[in-house]
KEFI-233611 format. One record per residue (C-alpha): residue number from 1; residue in three letters; x, y, z. Coordinates in steps of 0.2 Angstrom, whole numbers, plus 5000, padded with zeros to 4 digits. Each point is the difference from the previous one (the first is absolute). Layout:
<rs>
R num residu   px   py   pz
R NUM    ALA    X    Y    Z
...
</rs>
This chain:
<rs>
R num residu   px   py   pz
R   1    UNK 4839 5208 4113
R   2    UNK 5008 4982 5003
R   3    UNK 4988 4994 5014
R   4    UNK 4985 5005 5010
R   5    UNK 4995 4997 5017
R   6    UNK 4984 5003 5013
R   7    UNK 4999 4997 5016
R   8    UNK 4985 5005 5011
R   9    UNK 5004 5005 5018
R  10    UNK 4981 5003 5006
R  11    UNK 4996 5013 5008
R  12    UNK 5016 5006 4998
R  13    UNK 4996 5003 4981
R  14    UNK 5006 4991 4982
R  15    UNK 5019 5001 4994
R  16    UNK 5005 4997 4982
R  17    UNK 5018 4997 4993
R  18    UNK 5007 5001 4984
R  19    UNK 5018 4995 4997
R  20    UNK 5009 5008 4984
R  21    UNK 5016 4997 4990
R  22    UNK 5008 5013 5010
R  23    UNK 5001 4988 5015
R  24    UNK 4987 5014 5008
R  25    UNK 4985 4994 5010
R  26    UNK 4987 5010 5001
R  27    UNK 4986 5000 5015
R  28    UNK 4984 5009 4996
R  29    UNK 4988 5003 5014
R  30    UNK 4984 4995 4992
R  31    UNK 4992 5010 5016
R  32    UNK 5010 5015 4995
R  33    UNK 4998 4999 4980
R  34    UNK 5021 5003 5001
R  35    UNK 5015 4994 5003
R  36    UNK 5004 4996 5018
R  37    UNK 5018 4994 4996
R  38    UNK 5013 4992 4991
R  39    UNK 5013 4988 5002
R  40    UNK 5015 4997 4988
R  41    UNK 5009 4983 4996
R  42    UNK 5015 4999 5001
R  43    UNK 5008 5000 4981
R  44    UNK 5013 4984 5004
R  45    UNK 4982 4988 5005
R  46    UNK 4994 5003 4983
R  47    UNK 4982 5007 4993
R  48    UNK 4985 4997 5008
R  49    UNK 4990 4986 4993
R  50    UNK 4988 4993 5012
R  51    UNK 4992 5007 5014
R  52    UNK 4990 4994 5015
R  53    UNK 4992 5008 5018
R  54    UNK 4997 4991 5015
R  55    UNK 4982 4997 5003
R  56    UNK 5004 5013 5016
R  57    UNK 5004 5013 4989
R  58    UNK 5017 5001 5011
R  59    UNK 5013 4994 4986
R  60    UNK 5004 4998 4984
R  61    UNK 5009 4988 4989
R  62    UNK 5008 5004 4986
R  63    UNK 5010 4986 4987
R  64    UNK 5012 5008 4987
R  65    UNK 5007 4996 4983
R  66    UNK 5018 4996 5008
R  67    UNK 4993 4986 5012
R  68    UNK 4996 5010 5017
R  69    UNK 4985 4999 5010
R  70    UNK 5000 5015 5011
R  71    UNK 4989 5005 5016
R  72    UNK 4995 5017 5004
R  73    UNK 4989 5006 5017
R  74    UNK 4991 5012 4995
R  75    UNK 4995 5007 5014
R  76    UNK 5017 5007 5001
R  77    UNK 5003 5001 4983
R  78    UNK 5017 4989 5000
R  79    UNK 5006 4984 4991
R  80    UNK 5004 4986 5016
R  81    UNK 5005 4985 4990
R  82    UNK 5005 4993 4986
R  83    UNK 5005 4984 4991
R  84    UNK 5007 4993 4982
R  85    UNK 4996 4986 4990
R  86    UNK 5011 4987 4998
R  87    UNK 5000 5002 4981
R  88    UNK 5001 5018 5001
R  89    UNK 4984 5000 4987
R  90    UNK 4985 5013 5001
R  91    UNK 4987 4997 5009
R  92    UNK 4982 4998 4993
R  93    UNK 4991 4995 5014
R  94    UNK 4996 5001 5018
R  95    UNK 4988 5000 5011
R  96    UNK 4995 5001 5018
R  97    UNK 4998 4987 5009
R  98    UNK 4991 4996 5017
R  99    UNK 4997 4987 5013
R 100    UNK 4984 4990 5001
</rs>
């Protein structure tokens, strides 16, 4: 496991992520006590290192060893946006960020 993530979406129930070296995702349904899905990065963005869920439980960042930040909606499961760093370093860090 490269990276771990939780997001609580209420009454809706708890979600936890763990990114591995395989560029696999894995979303646990703690409700469930199982997997509820998975999601794969792509091999060319590099490994998973960092990971991070939005405070609505709605998406998911993820930043990789190559320098990509990606988005992923996962309420539909899919990844919706990406970006690279200039320097095309990895990314330790990141976080969510909201308005006052």
């Amino acid at each position: 496991v490269m990276a771990l993530a939780h997001c609580n979406k209420g009454s809706m129930g708890s979600l936890l992520v763990a990114a591995t070296q395989e560029g696999l995702l894995h979303c646990h349904d703690l409700r469930a006590k199982g997997e509820a899905f998975a999601l794969q990065v792509k091999a060319q963005r590099g490994v998973p290192l960092v990971l991070t869920t939005g405070s609505d439980g709605n998406w998911l960042a993820v930043g990789t060893s190559r320098g990509y930040m990606v988005v992923y909606d996962l309420r539909f499961q899919l990844d919706v946006q990406y970006w690279r760093h200039p320097a095309q370093t990895e990314i330790l860090t990141i976080a969510e960020c909201t308005a006052p």
